[in-house]
N, C-alpha and C positions, 0 to 999 in steps of 0.2 A: 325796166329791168326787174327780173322777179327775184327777189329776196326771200330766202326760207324763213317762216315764221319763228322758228326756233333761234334765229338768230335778229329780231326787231326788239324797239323799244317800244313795249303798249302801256299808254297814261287814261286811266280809265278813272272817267270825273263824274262825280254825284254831289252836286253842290249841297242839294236839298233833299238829304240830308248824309249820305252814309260817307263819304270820302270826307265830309269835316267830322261827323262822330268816328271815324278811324283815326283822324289823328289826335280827337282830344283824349280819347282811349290811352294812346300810346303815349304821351304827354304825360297821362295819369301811372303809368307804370304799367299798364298791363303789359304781361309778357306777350304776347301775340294776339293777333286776330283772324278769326277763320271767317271768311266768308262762306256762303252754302248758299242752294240756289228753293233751297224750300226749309218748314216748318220741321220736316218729319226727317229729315238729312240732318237740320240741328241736333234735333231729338238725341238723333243718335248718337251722334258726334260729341253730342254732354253725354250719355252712357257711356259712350267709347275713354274720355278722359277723365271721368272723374266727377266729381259736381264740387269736389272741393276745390279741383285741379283749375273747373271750367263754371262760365254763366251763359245765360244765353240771354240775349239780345235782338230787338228784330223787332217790325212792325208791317202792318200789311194794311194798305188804304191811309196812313200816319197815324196809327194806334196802335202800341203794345198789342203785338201777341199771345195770345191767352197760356196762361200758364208758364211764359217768360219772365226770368224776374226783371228785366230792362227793356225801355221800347229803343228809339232809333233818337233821340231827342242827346245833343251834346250837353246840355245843360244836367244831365243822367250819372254823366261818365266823370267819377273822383277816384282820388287813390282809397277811399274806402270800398267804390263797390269795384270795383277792379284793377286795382293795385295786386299785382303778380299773379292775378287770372288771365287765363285762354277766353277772350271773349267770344262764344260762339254768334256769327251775326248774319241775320237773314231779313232782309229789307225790297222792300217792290221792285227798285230798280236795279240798283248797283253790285249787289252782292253776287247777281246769279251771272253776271257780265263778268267780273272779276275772279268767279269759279270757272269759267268756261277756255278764257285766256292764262291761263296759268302756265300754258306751256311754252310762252314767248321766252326768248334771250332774258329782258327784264323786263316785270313787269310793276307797274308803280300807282299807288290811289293818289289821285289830284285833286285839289281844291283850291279855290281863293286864300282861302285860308293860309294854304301852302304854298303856293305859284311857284315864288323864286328859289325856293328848295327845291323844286321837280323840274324847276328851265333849269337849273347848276347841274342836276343828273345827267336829264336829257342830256346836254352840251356834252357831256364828260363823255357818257357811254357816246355818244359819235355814230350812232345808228340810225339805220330807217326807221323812222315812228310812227305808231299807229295813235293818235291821240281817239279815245272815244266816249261821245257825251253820250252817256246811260239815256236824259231823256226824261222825262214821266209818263210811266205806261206806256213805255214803247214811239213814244211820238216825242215830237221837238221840243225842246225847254232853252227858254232866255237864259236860266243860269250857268247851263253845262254850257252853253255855247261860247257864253260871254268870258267864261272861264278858260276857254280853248282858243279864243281869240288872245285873250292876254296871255297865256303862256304861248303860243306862236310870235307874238309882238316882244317879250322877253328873248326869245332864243333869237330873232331875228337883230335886236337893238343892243342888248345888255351883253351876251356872247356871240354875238356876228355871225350864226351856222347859217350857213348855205341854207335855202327854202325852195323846197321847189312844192307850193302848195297845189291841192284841188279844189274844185268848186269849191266845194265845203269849208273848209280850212279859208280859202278869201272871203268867205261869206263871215266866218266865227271874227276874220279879225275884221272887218270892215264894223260889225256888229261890236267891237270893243273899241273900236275907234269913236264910232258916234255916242256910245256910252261911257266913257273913262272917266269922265266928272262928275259921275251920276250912278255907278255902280249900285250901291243901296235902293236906291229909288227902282230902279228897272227891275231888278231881281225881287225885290217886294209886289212891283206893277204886274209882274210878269204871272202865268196859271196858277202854278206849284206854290206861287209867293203867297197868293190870293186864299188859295185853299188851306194850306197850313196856317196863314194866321186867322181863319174862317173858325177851325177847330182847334185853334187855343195855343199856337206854336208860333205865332209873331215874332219872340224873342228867339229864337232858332234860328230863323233866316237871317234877322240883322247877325247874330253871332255868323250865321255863314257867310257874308257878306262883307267880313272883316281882313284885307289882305293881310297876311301871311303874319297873322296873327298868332300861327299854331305851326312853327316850322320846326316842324319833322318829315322825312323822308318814310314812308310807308311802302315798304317792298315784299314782293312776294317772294318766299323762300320758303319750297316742299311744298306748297297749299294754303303758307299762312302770312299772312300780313306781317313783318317787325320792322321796328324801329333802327333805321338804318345809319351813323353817321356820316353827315353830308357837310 
């Protein structure tokens, strides 16, 4: 059956790293967060608000953006550098995914980190869902997936919702099943895990890699990521 997008639930998951830097952001007090799908659209977007108002944030290849005062690292994000700032955030994978679907019913940033905040939404809103792993660089990543496994395995065990999954989705959870005792381990093992703690960001991933460590509900309202009570 086809369901209008405007009326779905899209959980759109970047383990490594922007869906846990969003929620440690919103933890830390920022007042919202804008995703954007480039460098030059943040640009603007801090003209647009302010600089006192806004920061900008972002990383491209896992390095700070030039001329960003913040890369994409949660270890970044305290209520001093953004406590009651608009974080403006533009990152490789996630952010330009999360620009694009903005138009869904609800749309919500996922992570380990957060799981059983975003299965309690999911549940509640009672809609078709689109859950979808960002990936690195466009291709498959252990993290996103093993994340979409265990929030499918939440919604199906902890709130009983009806599943009617696809390939994919028995794939993410079949993939969290053989991993569930081992989360750390596989998500370190895995490309992304490999590369970021290659160039210096080992402690990031374990931080990503911490369940619901950081439970906040990050939703999109107008364009912008806030902190929603769940």
């Amino acid at each position: 059956h086809k369901v209008e997008f405007e009326k779905m639930t899209v959980v759109v998951i970047d383990v490594l790293r922007s869906s846990t830097s969003i929620c440690t952001m919103l933890m830390a007090g920022a007042k919202s967060v804008i995703p954007t799908a480039g460098p030059g659209e943040a640009g603007e977007m801090w003209t647009k608000l302010g600089q006192e108002a806004a920061v900008l944030a972002g990383e491209r290849e896992g390095t700070r953006i030039e001329n960003f005062q913040l890369g994409n690292s949660p270890l970044e994000f305290n209520r001093e550098t953004v406590g009651g700032k608009n974080v403006i955030l533009c990152t490789t994978n996630g952010t330009g995914i999360l620009a694009r679907v903005a138009k869904a019913g609800l749309v919500i940033s996922g992570a380990l980190v957060n799981v059983s905040s975003v299965a309690a939404a999911v549940a509640e809103a009672d809609r078709d869902t689109i859950i979808v792993c960002s990936g690195h660089e466009g291709g498959f990543s252990i993290e996103d997936t093993l994340c979409g496994g265990m929030l499918i395995d939440l919604l199906k065990k902890s709130h009983r919702c009806e599943i009617e999954p696809n390939d994919a989705a028995s794939l993410a959870l079949l993939l969290y099943e053989t991993n569930r005792a081992n989360l750390k381990e596989a998500i370190g093992e895995g490309e992304h895990g490999r590369f970021l703690t290659g160039i210096g960001f080992g402690r990031d991933v374990e931080i990503s890699a911490e369940v619901d460590s950081r439970p906040v509900l990050p939703v999109m309202r107008d364009g912008r990521l806030v902190k929603v009570e769940n």
